[in-house]
N, C-alpha and C positions, 0 to 999 in steps of 0.2 A: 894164958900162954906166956912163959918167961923168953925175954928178950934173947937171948942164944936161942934158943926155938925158933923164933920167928925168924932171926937172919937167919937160919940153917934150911930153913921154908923160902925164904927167898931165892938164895942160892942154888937153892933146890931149882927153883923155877923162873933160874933168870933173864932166861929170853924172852919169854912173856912181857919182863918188866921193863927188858929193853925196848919192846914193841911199843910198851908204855909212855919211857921215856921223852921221845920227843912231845905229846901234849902236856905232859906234866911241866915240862920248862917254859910251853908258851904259856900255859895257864899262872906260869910266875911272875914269869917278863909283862905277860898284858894285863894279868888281875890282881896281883901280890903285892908288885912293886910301886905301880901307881898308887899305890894305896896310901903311900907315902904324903900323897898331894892332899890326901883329904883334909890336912891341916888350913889346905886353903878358905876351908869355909869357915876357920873359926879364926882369924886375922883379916888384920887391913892391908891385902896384900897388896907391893909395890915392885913393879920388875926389878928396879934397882937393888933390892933389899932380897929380894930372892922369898921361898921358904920361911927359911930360919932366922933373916935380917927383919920382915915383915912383921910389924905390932900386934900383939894379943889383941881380938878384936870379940871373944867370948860367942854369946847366941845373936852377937849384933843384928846379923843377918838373920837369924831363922824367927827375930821380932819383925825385921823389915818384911819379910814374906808373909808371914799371919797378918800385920798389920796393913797389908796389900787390899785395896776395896774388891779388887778382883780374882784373891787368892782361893776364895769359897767354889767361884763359877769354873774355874779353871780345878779344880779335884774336882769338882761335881764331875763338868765334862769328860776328863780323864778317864775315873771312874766305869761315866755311862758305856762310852764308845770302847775300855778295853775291856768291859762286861760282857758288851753284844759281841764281839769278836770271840772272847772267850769261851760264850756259850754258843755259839753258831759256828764260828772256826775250826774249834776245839771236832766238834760234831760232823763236820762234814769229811774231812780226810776217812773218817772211821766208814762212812756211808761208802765215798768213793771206791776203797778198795775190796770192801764186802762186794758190789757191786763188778768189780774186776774180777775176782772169787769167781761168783757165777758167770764169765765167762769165758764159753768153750774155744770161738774162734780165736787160733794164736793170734793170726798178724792180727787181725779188729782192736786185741785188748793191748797189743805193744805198740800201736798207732794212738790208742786214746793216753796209753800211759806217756808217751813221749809228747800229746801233745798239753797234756796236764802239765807235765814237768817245766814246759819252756819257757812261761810267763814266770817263774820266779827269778830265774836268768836275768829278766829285763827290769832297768831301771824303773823305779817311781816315776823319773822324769818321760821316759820316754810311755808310761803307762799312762798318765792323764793327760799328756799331750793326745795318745789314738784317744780318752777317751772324750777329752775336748772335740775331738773332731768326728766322731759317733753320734755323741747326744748333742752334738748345738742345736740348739734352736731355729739355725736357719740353716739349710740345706745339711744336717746334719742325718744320715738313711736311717738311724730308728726312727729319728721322728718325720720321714718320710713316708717309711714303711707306715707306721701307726696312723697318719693322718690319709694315706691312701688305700687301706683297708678299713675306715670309717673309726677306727677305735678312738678317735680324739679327734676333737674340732680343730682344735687348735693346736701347733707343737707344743709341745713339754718344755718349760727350762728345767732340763735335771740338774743344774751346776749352778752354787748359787743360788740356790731357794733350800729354803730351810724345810724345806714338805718332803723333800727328797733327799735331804743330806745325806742321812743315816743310810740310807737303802744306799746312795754310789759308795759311800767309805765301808759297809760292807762286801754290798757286792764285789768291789775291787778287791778287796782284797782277800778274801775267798778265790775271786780267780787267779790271782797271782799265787797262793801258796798250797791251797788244795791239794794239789797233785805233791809238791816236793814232801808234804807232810804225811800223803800218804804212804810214801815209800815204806817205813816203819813199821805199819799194819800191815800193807803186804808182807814185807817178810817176816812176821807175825802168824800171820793167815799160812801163810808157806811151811811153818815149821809143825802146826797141828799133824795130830799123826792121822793120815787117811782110812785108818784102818775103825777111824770112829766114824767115820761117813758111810762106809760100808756097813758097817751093825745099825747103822740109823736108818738106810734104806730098806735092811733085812727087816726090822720090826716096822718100817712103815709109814716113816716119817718125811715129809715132805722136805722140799727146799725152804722153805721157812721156817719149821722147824727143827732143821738142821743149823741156818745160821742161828737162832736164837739157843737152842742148846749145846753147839758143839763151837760154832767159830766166835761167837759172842763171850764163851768165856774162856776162851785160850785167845784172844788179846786181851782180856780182861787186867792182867795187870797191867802189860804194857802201855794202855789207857789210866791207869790210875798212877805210874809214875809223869810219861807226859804231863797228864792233866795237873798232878804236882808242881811239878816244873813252868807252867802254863801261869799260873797264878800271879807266880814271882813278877810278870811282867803286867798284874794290872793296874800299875800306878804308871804305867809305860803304851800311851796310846797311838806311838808310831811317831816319829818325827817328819820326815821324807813326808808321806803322802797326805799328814794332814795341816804341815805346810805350803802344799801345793796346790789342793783343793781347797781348802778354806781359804774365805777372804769375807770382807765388808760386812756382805749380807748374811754368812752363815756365822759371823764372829761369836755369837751370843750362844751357840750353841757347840761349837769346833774349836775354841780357843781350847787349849790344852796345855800341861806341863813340859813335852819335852819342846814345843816350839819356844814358850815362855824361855826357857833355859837358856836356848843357841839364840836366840836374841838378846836378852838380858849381859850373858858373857861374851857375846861375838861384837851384836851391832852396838851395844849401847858401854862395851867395857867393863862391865861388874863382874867381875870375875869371883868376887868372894860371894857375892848374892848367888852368883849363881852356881858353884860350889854347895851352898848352903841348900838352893833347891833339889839340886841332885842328891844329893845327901839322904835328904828327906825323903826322897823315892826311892832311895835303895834301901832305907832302914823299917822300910813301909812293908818293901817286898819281900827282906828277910824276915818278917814279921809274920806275913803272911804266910811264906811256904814254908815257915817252924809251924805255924797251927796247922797249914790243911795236911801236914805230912803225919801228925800227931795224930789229928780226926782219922789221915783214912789208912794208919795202924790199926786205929780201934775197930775201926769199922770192918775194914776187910783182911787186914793183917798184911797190907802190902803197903812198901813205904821207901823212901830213899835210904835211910837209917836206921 
Protein backbone atom coordinates (compact mmCIF):
# COMPACT_ATOMS: atom_id res chain seq x y z
CA UNK A 1 0.00 0.00 0.00
CA UNK A 2 1.66 3.27 -1.13
CA UNK A 3 1.66 6.12 1.29
CA UNK A 4 -1.05 8.52 -0.62
CA UNK A 5 -3.33 5.36 -0.27
CA UNK A 6 -3.20 4.93 3.09
CA UNK A 7 -3.58 8.79 4.10
CA UNK A 8 -6.60 8.77 1.61
CA UNK A 9 -7.80 5.48 3.70
CA UNK A 10 -7.45 7.51 6.76
CA UNK A 11 -9.15 10.39 5.73
CA UNK A 12 -11.51 8.20 4.51
CA UNK A 13 -12.13 7.00 8.04
CA UNK A 14 -11.49 9.75 10.20
CA UNK A 15 -13.60 9.58 12.86
CA UNK A 16 -12.84 6.41 13.80
CA UNK A 17 -9.32 7.60 14.22
CA UNK A 18 -10.53 10.40 16.25
CA UNK A 19 -12.22 7.94 18.52
CA UNK A 20 -8.78 6.75 18.65
CA UNK A 21 -7.10 9.54 19.28
CA UNK A 22 -7.44 10.23 22.81
CA UNK A 23 -5.65 6.58 23.93
CA UNK A 24 -3.09 6.95 21.34
CA UNK A 25 -1.75 10.32 23.17
CA UNK A 26 -1.98 8.78 26.72
CA UNK A 27 -0.22 5.57 25.52
CA UNK A 28 2.67 8.40 24.53
CA UNK A 29 2.53 10.68 27.46
CA UNK A 30 2.50 7.32 29.99
CA UNK A 31 4.50 4.68 27.89
CA UNK A 32 6.78 6.63 25.08
CA UNK A 33 7.98 9.30 26.94
CA UNK A 34 9.08 7.88 30.18
CA UNK A 35 11.01 5.83 28.14
CA UNK A 36 13.28 8.64 28.20
CA UNK A 37 14.27 7.57 32.01
CA UNK A 38 15.33 4.28 31.12
CA UNK A 39 18.85 5.80 30.92
CA UNK A 40 18.54 5.73 34.55
CA UNK A 41 19.62 2.29 34.90
CA UNK A 42 22.63 2.66 33.06
CA UNK A 43 24.20 5.76 35.13
CA UNK A 44 25.19 6.87 38.46
CA UNK A 45 22.22 8.84 38.81
CA UNK A 46 22.45 12.10 40.96
CA UNK A 47 19.42 14.54 41.40
CA UNK A 48 21.64 17.42 41.09
CA UNK A 49 22.95 16.33 37.79
CA UNK A 50 19.64 15.24 36.37
CA UNK A 51 19.48 12.71 33.40
CA UNK A 52 21.88 13.97 31.17
CA UNK A 53 24.34 15.60 34.02
CA UNK A 54 24.54 12.00 35.71
CA UNK A 55 27.95 9.65 34.94
CA UNK A 56 28.03 6.77 32.56
CA UNK A 57 27.49 4.07 34.98
CA UNK A 58 27.26 1.08 31.96
CA UNK A 59 25.56 -2.76 33.35
CA UNK A 60 26.92 -1.53 36.93
CA UNK A 61 23.79 -2.33 38.19
CA UNK A 62 22.41 -5.17 36.11
CA UNK A 63 26.13 -6.90 37.75
CA UNK A 64 24.86 -5.66 41.25
CA UNK A 65 21.55 -7.64 40.73
CA UNK A 66 22.95 -11.04 39.32
CA UNK A 67 25.65 -10.60 41.88
CA UNK A 68 22.68 -10.35 44.65
CA UNK A 69 22.75 -13.79 46.93
CA UNK A 70 19.12 -13.47 46.67
CA UNK A 71 18.55 -12.52 43.09
CA UNK A 72 17.98 -16.38 42.00
CA UNK A 73 15.06 -16.78 44.92
CA UNK A 74 13.40 -13.69 44.13
CA UNK A 75 12.87 -14.83 39.95
CA UNK A 76 12.24 -18.12 41.17
CA UNK A 77 9.47 -16.67 43.44
CA UNK A 78 8.23 -14.24 40.75
CA UNK A 79 8.23 -16.73 38.27
CA UNK A 80 6.30 -19.53 40.53
CA UNK A 81 3.49 -17.21 41.88
CA UNK A 82 2.90 -15.25 38.25
CA UNK A 83 2.81 -18.90 36.87
CA UNK A 84 -0.03 -20.15 39.20
CA UNK A 85 -1.95 -16.92 38.63
CA UNK A 86 -1.43 -17.19 35.03
CA UNK A 87 -2.59 -20.52 34.77
CA UNK A 88 -5.55 -20.58 37.31
CA UNK A 89 -6.42 -16.81 36.77
CA UNK A 90 -6.02 -16.78 33.27
CA UNK A 91 -8.76 -20.05 33.45
CA UNK A 92 -11.33 -18.98 35.64
CA UNK A 93 -12.76 -15.62 34.03
CA UNK A 94 -13.22 -18.20 30.97
CA UNK A 95 -15.37 -20.65 33.40
CA UNK A 96 -17.06 -17.81 35.15
CA UNK A 97 -18.84 -16.38 32.17
CA UNK A 98 -19.53 -19.87 30.17
CA UNK A 99 -21.31 -20.40 33.47
CA UNK A 100 -23.19 -16.96 33.18
CA UNK A 101 -24.08 -18.35 29.40
CA UNK A 102 -26.01 -20.90 30.86
CA UNK A 103 -28.03 -18.80 32.87
CA UNK A 104 -31.54 -18.28 32.26
CA UNK A 105 -32.65 -16.19 35.35
CA UNK A 106 -31.95 -12.26 34.29
CA UNK A 107 -31.82 -10.57 37.73
CA UNK A 108 -29.80 -14.02 39.37
CA UNK A 109 -27.10 -13.67 36.54
CA UNK A 110 -26.93 -9.52 36.81
CA UNK A 111 -26.83 -9.86 40.75
CA UNK A 112 -23.81 -12.41 40.41
CA UNK A 113 -22.34 -10.32 37.63
CA UNK A 114 -22.25 -7.09 39.79
CA UNK A 115 -21.22 -8.99 42.55
CA UNK A 116 -18.19 -10.54 40.82
CA UNK A 117 -17.30 -7.12 39.46
CA UNK A 118 -17.07 -5.27 42.86
CA UNK A 119 -13.88 -6.58 44.56
CA UNK A 120 -11.70 -5.30 41.74
CA UNK A 121 -13.07 -1.72 42.70
CA UNK A 122 -11.40 -2.41 46.17
CA UNK A 123 -8.12 -1.69 47.21
CA UNK A 124 -5.31 -4.50 47.99
CA UNK A 125 -5.28 -2.66 51.26
CA UNK A 126 -8.60 -2.74 52.14
CA UNK A 127 -8.81 -6.68 50.72
CA UNK A 128 -6.19 -8.17 53.20
CA UNK A 129 -7.27 -6.09 55.94
CA UNK A 130 -11.28 -8.19 55.55
CA UNK A 131 -9.01 -10.83 54.81
CA UNK A 132 -6.86 -10.57 58.11
CA UNK A 133 -10.00 -10.30 59.88
CA UNK A 134 -11.67 -13.63 58.15
CA UNK A 135 -8.94 -16.07 58.67
CA UNK A 136 -7.23 -15.00 61.98
CA UNK A 137 -6.64 -17.33 64.07
CA UNK A 138 -8.41 -16.16 66.90
CA UNK A 139 -11.90 -15.38 66.71
CA UNK A 140 -11.52 -15.00 63.10
CA UNK A 141 -15.63 -17.05 61.52
CA UNK A 142 -13.90 -19.35 59.03
CA UNK A 143 -12.01 -20.58 61.42
CA UNK A 144 -14.83 -20.70 63.64
CA UNK A 145 -16.95 -22.06 61.35
CA UNK A 146 -14.36 -24.96 60.61
CA UNK A 147 -13.48 -25.65 64.12
CA UNK A 148 -17.32 -25.78 65.10
CA UNK A 149 -18.43 -28.06 62.48
CA UNK A 150 -15.55 -30.53 63.63
CA UNK A 151 -13.42 -29.98 60.32
CA UNK A 152 -10.24 -29.01 62.49
CA UNK A 153 -9.08 -29.29 65.98
CA UNK A 154 -7.53 -26.62 66.09
CA UNK A 155 -7.72 -22.93 64.01
CA UNK A 156 -5.74 -22.66 60.89
CA UNK A 157 -3.11 -19.76 60.57
CA UNK A 158 -3.75 -19.18 56.95
CA UNK A 159 -1.53 -15.86 56.96
CA UNK A 160 1.77 -16.34 57.60
CA UNK A 161 2.42 -19.91 57.23
CA UNK A 162 4.02 -21.06 54.31
CA UNK A 163 1.42 -24.35 54.05
CA UNK A 164 -0.99 -21.91 52.86
CA UNK A 165 0.51 -19.06 51.24
CA UNK A 166 0.10 -20.04 47.76
CA UNK A 167 -3.64 -21.02 48.17
CA UNK A 168 -4.53 -16.88 50.11
CA UNK A 169 -2.21 -15.19 47.17
CA UNK A 170 -4.39 -17.04 44.88
CA UNK A 171 -7.42 -17.43 46.15
CA UNK A 172 -7.39 -13.52 46.68
CA UNK A 173 -6.84 -12.81 43.86
CA UNK A 174 -8.99 -14.84 41.65
CA UNK A 175 -11.75 -13.17 43.88
CA UNK A 176 -10.69 -9.70 43.24
CA UNK A 177 -10.43 -10.01 39.40
CA UNK A 178 -12.51 -12.85 38.09
CA UNK A 179 -15.47 -11.06 37.56
CA UNK A 180 -13.74 -7.71 35.89
CA UNK A 181 -11.86 -10.23 33.63
CA UNK A 182 -14.75 -11.83 32.72
CA UNK A 183 -16.54 -9.15 31.18
CA UNK A 184 -14.55 -9.79 27.71
CA UNK A 185 -15.81 -13.32 27.51
CA UNK A 186 -19.12 -12.44 28.00
CA UNK A 187 -19.21 -10.05 25.35
CA UNK A 188 -17.44 -12.71 23.46
CA UNK A 189 -20.16 -15.27 24.35
CA UNK A 190 -22.75 -12.50 23.45
CA UNK A 191 -21.68 -11.93 19.98
CA UNK A 192 -21.84 -15.94 18.76
CA UNK A 193 -24.46 -16.19 16.49
CA UNK A 194 -27.49 -17.99 18.14
CA UNK A 195 -28.64 -19.46 15.16
CA UNK A 196 -25.58 -22.16 15.94
CA UNK A 197 -27.39 -23.15 19.17
CA UNK A 198 -30.43 -23.70 17.37
CA UNK A 199 -28.88 -26.38 14.72
CA UNK A 200 -27.03 -27.80 17.78
CA UNK A 201 -30.23 -28.61 19.68
CA UNK A 202 -32.01 -29.65 16.33
CA UNK A 203 -29.28 -32.47 15.78
CA UNK A 204 -29.09 -33.26 19.43
CA UNK A 205 -26.57 -31.94 21.21
CA UNK A 206 -26.71 -31.23 24.67
CA UNK A 207 -25.49 -28.15 26.81
CA UNK A 208 -22.21 -29.44 27.15
CA UNK A 209 -21.82 -30.16 23.87
CA UNK A 210 -22.80 -27.09 22.87
CA UNK A 211 -20.34 -25.02 25.10
CA UNK A 212 -17.66 -27.32 23.95
CA UNK A 213 -18.41 -27.04 20.33
CA UNK A 214 -20.04 -23.93 19.66
CA UNK A 215 -19.12 -21.27 22.70
CA UNK A 216 -15.64 -22.82 23.34
CA UNK A 217 -14.52 -21.86 20.05
CA UNK A 218 -16.08 -18.49 19.22
CA UNK A 219 -13.99 -17.12 22.25
CA UNK A 220 -11.42 -19.10 21.09
CA UNK A 221 -9.38 -16.32 19.86
CA UNK A 222 -10.23 -13.90 22.16
CA UNK A 223 -8.48 -16.39 24.70
CA UNK A 224 -5.39 -16.64 22.75
CA UNK A 225 -4.98 -12.80 22.37
CA UNK A 226 -5.60 -12.17 26.38
CA UNK A 227 -3.68 -15.28 27.06
CA UNK A 228 -0.96 -13.31 24.84
CA UNK A 229 -0.98 -10.45 26.56
CA UNK A 230 -1.14 -12.46 29.98
CA UNK A 231 2.27 -13.62 29.65
CA UNK A 232 3.98 -10.08 29.36
CA UNK A 233 3.24 -9.87 33.11
CA UNK A 234 5.00 -13.02 34.33
CA UNK A 235 8.03 -11.54 35.52
CA UNK A 236 5.39 -9.11 37.33
CA UNK A 237 4.01 -10.95 40.43
CA UNK A 238 1.89 -8.03 41.86
CA UNK A 239 3.32 -5.43 44.00
CA UNK A 240 0.36 -4.27 46.33
CA UNK A 241 -0.81 -7.65 47.61
CA UNK A 242 2.34 -9.52 47.86
CA UNK A 243 3.67 -6.70 49.94
CA UNK A 244 0.96 -6.84 52.10
CA UNK A 245 0.66 -10.45 52.71
CA UNK A 246 3.99 -11.48 52.83
CA UNK A 247 6.22 -10.85 55.86
CA UNK A 248 8.94 -12.91 58.06
CA UNK A 249 7.63 -16.30 57.85
CA UNK A 250 6.63 -16.43 54.29
CA UNK A 251 9.87 -14.31 53.10
CA UNK A 252 11.59 -17.54 51.59
CA UNK A 253 8.87 -18.33 49.50
CA UNK A 254 6.91 -14.40 48.60
CA UNK A 255 9.91 -12.31 48.42
CA UNK A 256 9.37 -11.30 44.80
CA UNK A 257 10.80 -8.65 42.18
CA UNK A 258 8.30 -5.91 41.99
CA UNK A 259 8.46 -5.50 46.07
CA UNK A 260 12.58 -5.88 45.72
CA UNK A 261 12.18 -2.83 43.34
CA UNK A 262 9.85 -0.08 45.31
CA UNK A 263 12.19 -0.96 48.17
CA UNK A 264 15.41 -0.94 46.76
CA UNK A 265 14.51 2.69 44.80
CA UNK A 266 11.94 4.18 47.39
CA UNK A 267 13.25 3.01 51.06
CA UNK A 268 16.72 2.43 50.55
CA UNK A 269 17.33 5.35 47.44
CA UNK A 270 19.05 3.28 44.53
CA UNK A 271 17.39 4.55 42.04
CA UNK A 272 19.73 3.28 39.22
CA UNK A 273 19.57 -0.34 40.91
CA UNK A 274 16.44 -0.14 40.73
CA UNK A 275 15.91 1.12 37.33
CA UNK A 276 18.18 -1.70 36.38
CA UNK A 277 15.72 -4.32 37.99
CA UNK A 278 12.84 -2.99 36.19
CA UNK A 279 14.54 -3.03 33.23
CA UNK A 280 15.16 -6.51 33.38
CA UNK A 281 11.45 -7.23 33.82
CA UNK A 282 10.43 -5.45 31.02
CA UNK A 283 12.96 -6.87 28.59
CA UNK A 284 12.11 -10.34 30.03
CA UNK A 285 8.34 -9.75 29.27
CA UNK A 286 8.92 -8.26 25.69
CA UNK A 287 10.72 -11.43 25.43
CA UNK A 288 8.21 -13.32 26.17
CA UNK A 289 5.16 -12.10 24.44
CA UNK A 290 7.52 -11.86 21.04
CA UNK A 291 7.69 -15.84 21.41
CA UNK A 292 4.28 -16.95 22.84
CA UNK A 293 2.65 -14.47 19.92
CA UNK A 294 5.01 -16.31 17.29
CA UNK A 295 4.18 -19.93 18.83
CA UNK A 296 0.42 -19.21 18.86
CA UNK A 297 0.56 -17.76 15.01
CA UNK A 298 1.84 -21.04 14.28
CA UNK A 299 -0.22 -22.80 16.07
CA UNK A 300 -3.48 -21.50 15.61
CA UNK A 301 -3.13 -18.65 13.28
CA UNK A 302 -4.19 -16.07 15.80
CA UNK A 303 -1.84 -13.53 16.96
CA UNK A 304 -1.50 -9.66 18.02
CA UNK A 305 0.67 -9.16 14.68
Amino acid sequence: MTASLLWKRIWRHKLFYLFMLPGIIWFFLFSYVPLYGVQVAFRDFRFSGGFSGSPWAGLKYFHQFFDYYQSSKLIRNTILISLLKLVIGFAMPIVLAILLNEVKNVRFKKTVQTLSYLPYFVSWVVVVTLMQRLLSQYGGPVNNLLVSTDLVKDPVQFLNNTSWFYQVILGSDVWKNIGWNSIIYIAAIAGIDQQLYEAAKMDGAGRFRQIWHITMPGIRNIAVILFILATGSLMSAGYEQLLLLNGPATAAIGSVLDVHVINAGINEGRLSYAAAVGLFQSVIALVLILTVNRVARKVSDVSLF
